[in-house]
N, C-alpha and C positions, 0 to 999 in steps of 0.2 A: 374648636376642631383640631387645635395644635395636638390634644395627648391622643387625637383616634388614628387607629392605624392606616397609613396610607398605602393603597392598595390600587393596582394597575390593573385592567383587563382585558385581556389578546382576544379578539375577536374575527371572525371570516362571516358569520350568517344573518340571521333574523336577531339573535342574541336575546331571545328569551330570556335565558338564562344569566345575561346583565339585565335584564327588565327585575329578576326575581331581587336580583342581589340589593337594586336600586330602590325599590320598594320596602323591603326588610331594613335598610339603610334607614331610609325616610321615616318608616314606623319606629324608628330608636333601637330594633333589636341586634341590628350589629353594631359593633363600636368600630367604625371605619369609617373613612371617605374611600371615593374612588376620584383618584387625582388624576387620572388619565384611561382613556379607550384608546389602544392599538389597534386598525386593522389592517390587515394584506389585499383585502379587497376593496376598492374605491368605494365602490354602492352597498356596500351591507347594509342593511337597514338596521344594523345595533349603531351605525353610525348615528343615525335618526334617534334614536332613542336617548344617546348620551347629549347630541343638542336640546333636546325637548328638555332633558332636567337639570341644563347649563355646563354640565361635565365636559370638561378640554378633551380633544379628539385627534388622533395623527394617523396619516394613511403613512403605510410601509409598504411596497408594492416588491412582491417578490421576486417579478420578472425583472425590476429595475437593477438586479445587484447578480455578478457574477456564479455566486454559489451561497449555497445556507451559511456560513459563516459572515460573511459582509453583510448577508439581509440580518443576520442576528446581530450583528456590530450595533449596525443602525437602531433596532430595537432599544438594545444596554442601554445606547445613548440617550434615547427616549425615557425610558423609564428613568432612568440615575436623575435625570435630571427634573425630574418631578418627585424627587424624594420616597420612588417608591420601597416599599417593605416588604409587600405579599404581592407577587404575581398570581392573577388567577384567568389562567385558560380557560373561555367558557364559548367554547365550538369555534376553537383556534384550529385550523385546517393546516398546520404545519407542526413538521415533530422539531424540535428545538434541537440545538447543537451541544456537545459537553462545554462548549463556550459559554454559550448563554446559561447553565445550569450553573460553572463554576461563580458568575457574576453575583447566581441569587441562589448561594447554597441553600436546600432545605426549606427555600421560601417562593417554591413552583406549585401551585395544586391546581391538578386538572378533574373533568368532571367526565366520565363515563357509560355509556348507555348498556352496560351487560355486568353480571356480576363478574367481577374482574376474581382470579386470573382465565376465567373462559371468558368465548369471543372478543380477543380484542381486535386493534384496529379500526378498518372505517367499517359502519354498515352492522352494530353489536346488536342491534334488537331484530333483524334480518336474520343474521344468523342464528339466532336463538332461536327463532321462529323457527325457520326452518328445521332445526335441528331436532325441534321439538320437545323443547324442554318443558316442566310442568311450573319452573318459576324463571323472573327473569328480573330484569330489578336494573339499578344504578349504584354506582361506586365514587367514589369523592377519595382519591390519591394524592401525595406526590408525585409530583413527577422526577425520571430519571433518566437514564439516556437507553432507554431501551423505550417499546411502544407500549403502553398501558401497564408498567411491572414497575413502580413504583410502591410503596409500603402506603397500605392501605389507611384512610381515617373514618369512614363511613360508609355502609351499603343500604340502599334499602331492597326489599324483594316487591314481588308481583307477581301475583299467579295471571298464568297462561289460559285461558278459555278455549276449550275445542269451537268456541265461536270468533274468536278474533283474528283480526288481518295482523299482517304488519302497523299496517296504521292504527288500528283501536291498542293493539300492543304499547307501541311505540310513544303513545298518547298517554295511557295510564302511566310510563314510565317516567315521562316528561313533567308529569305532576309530582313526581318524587323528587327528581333532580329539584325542582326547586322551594322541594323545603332541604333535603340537607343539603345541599352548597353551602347556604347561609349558615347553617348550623356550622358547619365547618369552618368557614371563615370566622363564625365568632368565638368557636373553641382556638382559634389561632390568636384571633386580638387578646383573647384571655389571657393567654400563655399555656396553655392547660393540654398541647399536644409534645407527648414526650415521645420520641422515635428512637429503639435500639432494632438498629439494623432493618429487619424487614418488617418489625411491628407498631405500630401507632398505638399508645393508651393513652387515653381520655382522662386526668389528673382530676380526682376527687369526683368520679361521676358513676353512680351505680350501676352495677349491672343488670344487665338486659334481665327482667320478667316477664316469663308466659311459659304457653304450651308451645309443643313441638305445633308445624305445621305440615298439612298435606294436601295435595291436590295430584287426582280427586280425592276427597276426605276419603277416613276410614269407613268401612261400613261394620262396623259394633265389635271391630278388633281394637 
């Protein structure tokens, strides 16, 4: 396990989305460990999750600490000291400080429910809903010290159904986040993401094939 990249995960919810990563782990396709779950909330049940597959686990409680800076203190310290490499926010419910970014240049990636750069913030598949868009999808960034405007590594899409809620929406999406997370995290243990400036490419990996897409399809245009 010494050469797999050691990788920490901030957590606030259910943490599906550490369920995904833990899985993909287990099945050999990412070359990581996850050395450690952070969370802000006592009870998350992704706390639950990382005991069930022996994963070490630290509550950080954000009311405990004067300001985002002392709560982010206490984080660095956690993580440093389980040798982490990749931080990865997966329904981390706090925007980090240029503190906590300076500690892990370049090596933050959070995970998105809207094509980023529309609707960010809290509530992305909500808004899209509403808005009415005809796709809607997830995003796999860096993060940076703004909300969701980080340089992109991965999106995927999802068409919108004149039948769907929030929730059927919200659900198709959630199936996506958790194939590319992983994807992303293991184009990071590869080494294989190079970032100039606001762009991420993908190092020796071809490029996207198909047709355009549309919804509603064309009708014989």
């Amino acid at each position: 396990m010494k050469n797999r990249l050691g990788i920490g995960v901030l957590v606030s919810g259910s943490g599906s989305n550490l369920q995904s990563i833990i899985d993909h782990i287990e099945k050999g396709q990412i070359q990581a460990e996850i050395r450690v779950v952070i969370s802000n909330i006592p009870d998350a049940f992704a706390l639950e999750r990382a005991k069930k597959h022996g994963i070490p686990s630290v509550v950080v409680r954000h009311q405990d600490y004067p300001d985002r800076e002392d709560f982010d203190k206490r984080m660095i310290e956690s993580l440093q000291s389980f040798g982490i490499e990749l931080v990865v926010m997966a329904g981390f419910m706090r925007v980090l400080t240029p503190l906590f970014l300076k500690a892990f240049p370049m090596k933050v990636i959070n995970i998105h429910p809207a094509i980023l750069p529309s609707f960010q913030g809290l509530h992305g598949q909500q808004k899209a809903f509403e808005y009415g868009v005809k796709f809607s999808g997830c995003t796999v960034h860096f993060a940076d010290e703004g909300v969701d405007t980080g340089p992109i590594i991965i999106q995927a899409v999802v068409p919108v159904y004149d039948t769907d809620t929030v929730e059927t929406l919200a659900g198709r999406i959630l199936k996506e986040e958790h194939r590319i997370y992983p994807q992303a995290i293991q184009w990071y243990a590869e080494g294989k993401l190079e970032v100039t400036g606001k762009k991420v490419r993908v190092k020796d990996h071809p490029p996207m094939k198909g047709a355009s897409l549309h919804n509603p399809p064309l009708a014989g245009f």
